[in-house]
DRENMARSE-661541 format. One record per residue (C-alpha): residue in three letters; z, y, x. Coordinates in steps of 0.5 Angstrom, whole numbers, plus 2048, in hexadecimal, padded with zeros to 3 digits. Layout:
rest | up | north | east
ala | Z | Y | X
...
***
This chain:
rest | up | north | east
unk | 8E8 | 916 | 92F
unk | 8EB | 911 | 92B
unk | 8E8 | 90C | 931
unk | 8EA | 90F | 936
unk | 8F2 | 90D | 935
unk | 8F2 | 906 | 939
unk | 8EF | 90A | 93E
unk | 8F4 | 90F | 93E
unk | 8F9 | 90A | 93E
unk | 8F6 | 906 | 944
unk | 8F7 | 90C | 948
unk | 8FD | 90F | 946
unk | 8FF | 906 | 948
unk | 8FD | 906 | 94E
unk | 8FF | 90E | 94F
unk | 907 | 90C | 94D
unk | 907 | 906 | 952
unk | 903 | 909 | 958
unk | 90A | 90E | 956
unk | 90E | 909 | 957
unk | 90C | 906 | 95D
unk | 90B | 90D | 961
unk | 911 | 911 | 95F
unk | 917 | 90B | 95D
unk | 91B | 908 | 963
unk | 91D | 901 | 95F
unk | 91A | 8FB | 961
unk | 91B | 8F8 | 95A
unk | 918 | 900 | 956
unk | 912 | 8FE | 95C
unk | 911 | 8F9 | 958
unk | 90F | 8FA | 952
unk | 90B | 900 | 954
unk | 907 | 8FA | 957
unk | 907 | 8F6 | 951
unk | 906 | 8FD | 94C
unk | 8FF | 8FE | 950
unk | 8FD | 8F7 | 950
unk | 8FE | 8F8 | 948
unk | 8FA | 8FE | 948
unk | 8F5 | 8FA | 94C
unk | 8F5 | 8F5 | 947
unk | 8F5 | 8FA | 941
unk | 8EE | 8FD | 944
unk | 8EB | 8F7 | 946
unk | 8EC | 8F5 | 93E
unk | 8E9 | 8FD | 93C
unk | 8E3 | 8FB | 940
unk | 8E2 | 8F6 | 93C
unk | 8E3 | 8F8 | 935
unk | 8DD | 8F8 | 930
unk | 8DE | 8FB | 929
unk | 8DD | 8F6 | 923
unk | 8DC | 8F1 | 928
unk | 8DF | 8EA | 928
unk | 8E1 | 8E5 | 92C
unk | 8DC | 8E2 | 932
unk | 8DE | 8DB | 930
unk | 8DC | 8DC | 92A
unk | 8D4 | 8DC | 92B
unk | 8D1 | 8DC | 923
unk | 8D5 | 8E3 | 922
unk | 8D2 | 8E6 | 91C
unk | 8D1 | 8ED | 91F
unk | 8CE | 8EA | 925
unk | 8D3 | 8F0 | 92A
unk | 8D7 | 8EB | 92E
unk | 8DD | 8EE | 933
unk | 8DB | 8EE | 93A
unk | 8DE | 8E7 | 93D
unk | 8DE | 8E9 | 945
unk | 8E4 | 8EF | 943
unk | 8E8 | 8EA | 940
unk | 8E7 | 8E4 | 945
unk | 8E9 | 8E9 | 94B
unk | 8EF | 8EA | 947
unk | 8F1 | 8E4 | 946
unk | 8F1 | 8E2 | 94D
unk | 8F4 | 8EA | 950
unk | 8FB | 8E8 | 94B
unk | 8FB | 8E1 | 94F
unk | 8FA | 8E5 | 956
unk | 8FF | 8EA | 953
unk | 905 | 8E4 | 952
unk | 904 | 8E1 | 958
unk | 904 | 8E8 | 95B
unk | 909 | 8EB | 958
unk | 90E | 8E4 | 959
unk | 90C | 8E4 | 960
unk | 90F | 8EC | 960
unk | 915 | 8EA | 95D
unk | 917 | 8E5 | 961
unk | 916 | 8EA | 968
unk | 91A | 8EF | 964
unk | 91F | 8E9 | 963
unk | 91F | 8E7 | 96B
unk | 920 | 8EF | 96D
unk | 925 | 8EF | 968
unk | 929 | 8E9 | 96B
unk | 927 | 8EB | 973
unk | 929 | 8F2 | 973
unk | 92E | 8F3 | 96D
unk | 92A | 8F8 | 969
unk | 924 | 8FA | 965
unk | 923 | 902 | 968
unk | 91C | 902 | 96C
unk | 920 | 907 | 970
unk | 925 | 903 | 973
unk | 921 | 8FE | 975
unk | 91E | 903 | 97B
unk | 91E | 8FF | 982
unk | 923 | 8FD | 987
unk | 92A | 8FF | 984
unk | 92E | 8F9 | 982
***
């Protein structure tokens, strides 16, 4: 049971941000949600890798021979530099709506009526 916990954090991460994303109106709380996904992506990612008493794959003369799988890590690495750059990318739309239309509310956004 004990090993399932990151699990159950991973889904209860994405659950939280998909949540967010669905049922909030704000362009800012949509956001996070995203961000909140992707770090819950990133959390799996990482739990897929995990190895019990095993040491870093730089290290290659581990006295135990169990190495962390590296190919997880790597992903992770790259999945945090795409998600800065999406999420200064998301930022600076919610920024430009912001500006055009005087509002944050997806509601009020709806066509035509200016």
């Amino acid at each position: 049971m004990i090993a399932n916990i990151p699990f159950l954090a991973v889904m209860a991460m994405i659950i939280i941000g998909l949540a967010t994303v669905v049922f909030k109106r704000n362009l800012i709380k949509m956001v996070i949600g995203v961000s909140i996904i992707e770090s819950g992506v990133n959390l799996f990612l990482i739990t897929l890798g995990y190895r019990e008493h095993s040491v870093a794959p730089i290290y290659t003369a581990s006295p135990g021979g169990i190495m962390s799988y590296p190919v997880p890590q790597a992903l992770t690495l790259t999945s945090i530099v795409i998600g800065v750059a999406v999420l200064a990318l998301m930022l600076s739309l919610v920024i430009y709506i912001y500006r055009h239309y005087k509002t944050l509310d997806i509601r009020k956004l709806g066509g035509g009526e200016e």
